[in-house]
C-alpha positions as CSV (number, residue, x, y, z in Angstrom):
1,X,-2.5,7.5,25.9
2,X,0.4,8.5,27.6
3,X,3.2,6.0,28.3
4,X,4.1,6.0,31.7
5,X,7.7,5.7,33.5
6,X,6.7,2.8,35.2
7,X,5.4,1.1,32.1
8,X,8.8,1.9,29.5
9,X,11.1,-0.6,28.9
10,X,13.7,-1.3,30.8
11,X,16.5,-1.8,28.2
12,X,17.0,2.0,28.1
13,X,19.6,1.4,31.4
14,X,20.9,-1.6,30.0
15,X,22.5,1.4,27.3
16,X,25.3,2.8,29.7
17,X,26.7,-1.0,30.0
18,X,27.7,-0.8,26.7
19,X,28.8,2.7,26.6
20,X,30.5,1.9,29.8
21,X,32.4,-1.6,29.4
22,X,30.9,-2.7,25.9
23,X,28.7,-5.1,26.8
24,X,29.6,-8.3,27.8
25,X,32.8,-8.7,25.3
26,X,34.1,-5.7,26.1
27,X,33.8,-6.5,30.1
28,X,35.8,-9.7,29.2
29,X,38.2,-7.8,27.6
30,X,38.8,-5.1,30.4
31,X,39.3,-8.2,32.9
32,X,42.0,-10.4,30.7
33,X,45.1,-8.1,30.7
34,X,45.1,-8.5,34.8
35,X,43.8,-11.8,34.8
36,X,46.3,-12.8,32.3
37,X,49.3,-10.7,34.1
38,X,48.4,-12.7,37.6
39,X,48.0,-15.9,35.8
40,X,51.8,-15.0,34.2
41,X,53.4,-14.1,36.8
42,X,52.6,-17.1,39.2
43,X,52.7,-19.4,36.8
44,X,56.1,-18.5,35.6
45,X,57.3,-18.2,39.3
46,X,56.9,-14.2,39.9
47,X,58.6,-13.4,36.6
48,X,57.9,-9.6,36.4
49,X,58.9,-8.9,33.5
50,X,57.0,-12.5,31.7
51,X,53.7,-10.4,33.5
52,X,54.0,-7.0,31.9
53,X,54.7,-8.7,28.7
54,X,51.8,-10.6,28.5
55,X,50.0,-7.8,30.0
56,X,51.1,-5.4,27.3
57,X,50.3,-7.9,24.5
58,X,47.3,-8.5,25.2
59,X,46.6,-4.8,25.6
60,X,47.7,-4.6,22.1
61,X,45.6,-7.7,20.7
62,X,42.8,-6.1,22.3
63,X,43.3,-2.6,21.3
64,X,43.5,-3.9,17.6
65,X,40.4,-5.9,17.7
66,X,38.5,-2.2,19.2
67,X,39.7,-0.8,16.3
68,X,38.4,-3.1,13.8
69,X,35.1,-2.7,15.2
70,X,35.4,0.8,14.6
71,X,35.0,1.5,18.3
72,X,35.7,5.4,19.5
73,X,39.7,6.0,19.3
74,X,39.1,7.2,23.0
75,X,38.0,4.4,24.8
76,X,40.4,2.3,22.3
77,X,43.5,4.6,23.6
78,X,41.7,4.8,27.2
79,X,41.7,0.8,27.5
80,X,45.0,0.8,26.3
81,X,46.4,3.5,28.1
82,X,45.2,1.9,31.6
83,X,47.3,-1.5,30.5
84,X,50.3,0.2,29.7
85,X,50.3,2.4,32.8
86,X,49.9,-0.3,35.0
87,X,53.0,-3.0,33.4
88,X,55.0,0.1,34.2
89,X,54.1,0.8,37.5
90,X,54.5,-2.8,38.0
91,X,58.0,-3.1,36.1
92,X,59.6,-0.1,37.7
93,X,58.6,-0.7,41.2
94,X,59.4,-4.4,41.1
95,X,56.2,-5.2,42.5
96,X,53.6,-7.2,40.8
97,X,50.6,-5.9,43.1
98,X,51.7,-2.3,41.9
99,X,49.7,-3.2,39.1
100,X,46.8,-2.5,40.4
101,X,47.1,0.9,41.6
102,X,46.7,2.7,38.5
103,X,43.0,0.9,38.1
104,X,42.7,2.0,41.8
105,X,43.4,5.6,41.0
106,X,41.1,5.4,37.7
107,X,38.5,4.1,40.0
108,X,39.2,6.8,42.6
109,X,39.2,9.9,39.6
110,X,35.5,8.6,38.2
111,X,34.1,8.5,41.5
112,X,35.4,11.9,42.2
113,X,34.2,12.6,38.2
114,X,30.7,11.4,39.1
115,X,30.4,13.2,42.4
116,X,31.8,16.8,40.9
117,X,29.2,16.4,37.5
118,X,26.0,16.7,40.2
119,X,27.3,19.6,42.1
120,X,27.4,21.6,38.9
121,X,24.2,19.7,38.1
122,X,25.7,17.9,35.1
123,X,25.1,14.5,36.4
124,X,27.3,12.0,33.9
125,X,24.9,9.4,34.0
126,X,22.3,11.9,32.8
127,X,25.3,13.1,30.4
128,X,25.6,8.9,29.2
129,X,22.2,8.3,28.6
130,X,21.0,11.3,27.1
131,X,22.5,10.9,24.2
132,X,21.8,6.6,23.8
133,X,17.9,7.4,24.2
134,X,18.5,10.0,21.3
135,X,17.6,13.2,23.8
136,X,21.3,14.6,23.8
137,X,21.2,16.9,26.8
138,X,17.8,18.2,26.9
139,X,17.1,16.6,30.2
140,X,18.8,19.6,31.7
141,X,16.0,21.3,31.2
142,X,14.1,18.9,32.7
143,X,13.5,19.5,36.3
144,X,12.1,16.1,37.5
145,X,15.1,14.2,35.2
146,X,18.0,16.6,36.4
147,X,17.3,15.3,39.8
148,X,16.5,11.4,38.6
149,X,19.8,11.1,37.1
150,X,21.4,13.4,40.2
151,X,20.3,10.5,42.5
152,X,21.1,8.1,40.2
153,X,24.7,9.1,39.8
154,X,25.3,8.6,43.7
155,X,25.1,5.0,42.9
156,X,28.2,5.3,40.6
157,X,30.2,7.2,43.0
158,X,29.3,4.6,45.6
159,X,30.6,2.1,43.1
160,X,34.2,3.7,42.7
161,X,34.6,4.0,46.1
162,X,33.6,0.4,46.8
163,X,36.1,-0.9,44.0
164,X,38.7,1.0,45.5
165,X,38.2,-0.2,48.7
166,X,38.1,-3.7,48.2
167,X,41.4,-3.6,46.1
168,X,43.4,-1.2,48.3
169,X,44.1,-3.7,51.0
170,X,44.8,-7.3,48.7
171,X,47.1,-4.3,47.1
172,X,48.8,-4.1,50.4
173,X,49.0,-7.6,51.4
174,X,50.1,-8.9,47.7
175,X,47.4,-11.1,47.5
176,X,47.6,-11.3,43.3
177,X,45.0,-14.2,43.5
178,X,42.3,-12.5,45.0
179,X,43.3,-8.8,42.9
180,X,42.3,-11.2,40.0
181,X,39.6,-13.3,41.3
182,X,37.9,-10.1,42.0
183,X,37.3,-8.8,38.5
184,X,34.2,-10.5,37.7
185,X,32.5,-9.4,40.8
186,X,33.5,-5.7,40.1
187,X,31.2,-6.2,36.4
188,X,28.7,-8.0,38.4
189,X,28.9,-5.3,40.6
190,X,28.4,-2.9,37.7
191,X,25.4,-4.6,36.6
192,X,22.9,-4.4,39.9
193,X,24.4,-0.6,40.2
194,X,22.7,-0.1,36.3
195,X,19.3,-1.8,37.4
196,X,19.7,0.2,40.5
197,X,20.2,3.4,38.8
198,X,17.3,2.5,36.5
199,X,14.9,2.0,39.7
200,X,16.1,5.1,41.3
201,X,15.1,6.9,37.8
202,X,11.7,5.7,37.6
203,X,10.6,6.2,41.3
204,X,12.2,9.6,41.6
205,X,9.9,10.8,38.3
206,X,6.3,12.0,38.9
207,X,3.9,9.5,37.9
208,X,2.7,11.5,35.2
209,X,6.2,12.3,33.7
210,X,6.6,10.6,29.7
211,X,10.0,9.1,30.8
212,X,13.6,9.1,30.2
213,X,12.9,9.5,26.3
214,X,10.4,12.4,26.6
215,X,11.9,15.5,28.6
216,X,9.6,17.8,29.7
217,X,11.4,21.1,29.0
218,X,10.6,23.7,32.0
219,X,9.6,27.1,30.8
220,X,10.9,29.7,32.8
C-alpha cells in the first residue's frame, strides 16, 4: 500500500535544523559569542575591546569543539568567520552595536540566497533536504516537489527579512540588551518556520504523491 504524504513522519523537516544551526547545541553555540560580547561589555562598563575579546575567544573555543566533532570545515570556518567579522566591525568603529550588522547583512544575503535559488527553480530548501532524505537532487525532476519546496522556501526568505528587521532598529538605538535578548526568539523563530515549511510541503503535494523520500521523476 502506498504511504501517503499525509501519513510520513514528520522528523524528515526536523533534518534542515541540524544542517542549518546543528540542533539544539549548535543553536546554543551560534547565540553565546553575542550573548557573551553584550554580557562583556556592560558588565565591564562598555569596555570594547574586553567585548571582542571575549567574543573572539569564544569563537575559537567553539570552532575547536566543531572540529572535534568532525563537523564540515565550512560551517566550522563559516561560524567562525561571522564572529570574527563582527569583533572587528565592532573594534574599528568604536561601536559595540556595530556588532551586529555583519549578522544583519548574513541575514540579508540568505534571504536574497533563498529568493534567487526559486527563480532558477533551485529552491535551497529542496537543495538541503534532498540530500538528508537520501534523494540528492532528484526532486528536480519532480514536478509536484520542485513546486513544494519552491513554496516552502518563501518561508525562509520571509524569515531573513524578519530577523533583519527586528535588529536593524535596536542596531540604531544601541539597545545591546534587547540585540541579545533577541537571539533565542530568532531559533524559536527558526523552528515554527521548519514545521511551517513541512506543512506547506505536504499540502502542496497531490494526495497520491509517495512523499519527500519517493520522487516521482517526470518523463518528458
Amino acid at each position: 500500500m502506498r504511504v501517503s504524504s499525509d501519513s510520513a513522519p514528520e522528523p524528515e523537516l526536523g533534518h534542515p535544523l541540524a544542517a542549518l544551526l546543528g540542533g539544539p547545541r549548535g543553536a546554543v553555540e551560534s547565540m553565546l559569542p553575542p550573548v557573551i560580547f553584550v554580557v562583556v561589555y556592560l558588565a565591564t562598563g562598555s569596555n570594547l575591546t574586553a567585548a571582542v575579546i571575549s567574543a573572539l575567544t569564544i569563537g575559537v573555543v567553539l570552532a575547536g569543539l566543531r572540529l572535534t566533532r568532525r563537523e564540515k570545515p565550512v560551517r566550522i570556518v563559516g561560524a567562525l568567520l561571522v564572529v570574527v567579522l563582527a569583533a572587528t566591525v565592532a573594534y574599528y568603529t568604536g561601536n559595540a552595536a556595530a556588532y551586529f550588522w555583519p549578522l544583519v547583512l548574513a541575514n540579508i544575503a540568505s534571504a536574497l540566497a533563498f529568493a534567487f535559488s526559486i527563480l532558477i527553480r533551485w529552491p535551497l530548501l529542496g537543495v538541503i533536504v534532498g540530500p538528508i532524505t537520501g534523494t540528492g537532487m532528484k526532486w528536480r525532476k519532480d514536478p509536484d516537489l520542485l513546486r513544494a519546496y519552491a513554496k516552502a522556501s518563501w518561508l525562509w526568505v520571509l524569515l531573513n527579512v524578519v530577523r533583519a528587521a527586528v535588529q536593524v532598529p535596536l542596531i540604531q538605538d544601541e539597545d545591546l540588551w534587547a540585540l541579545a535578548a533577541v537571539r533565542p526568539l530568532f531559533y524559536v523563530m527558526v523552528l515554527g518556520v521548519i514545521l511551517w515549511s513541512w506543512r506547506i510541503i505536504k499540502n502542496s503535494l497531490p494526495a497520491d504523491h509517495p512523499g519527500i523520500r519517493s520522487p516521482r521523476i517526470s518523463q518528458h
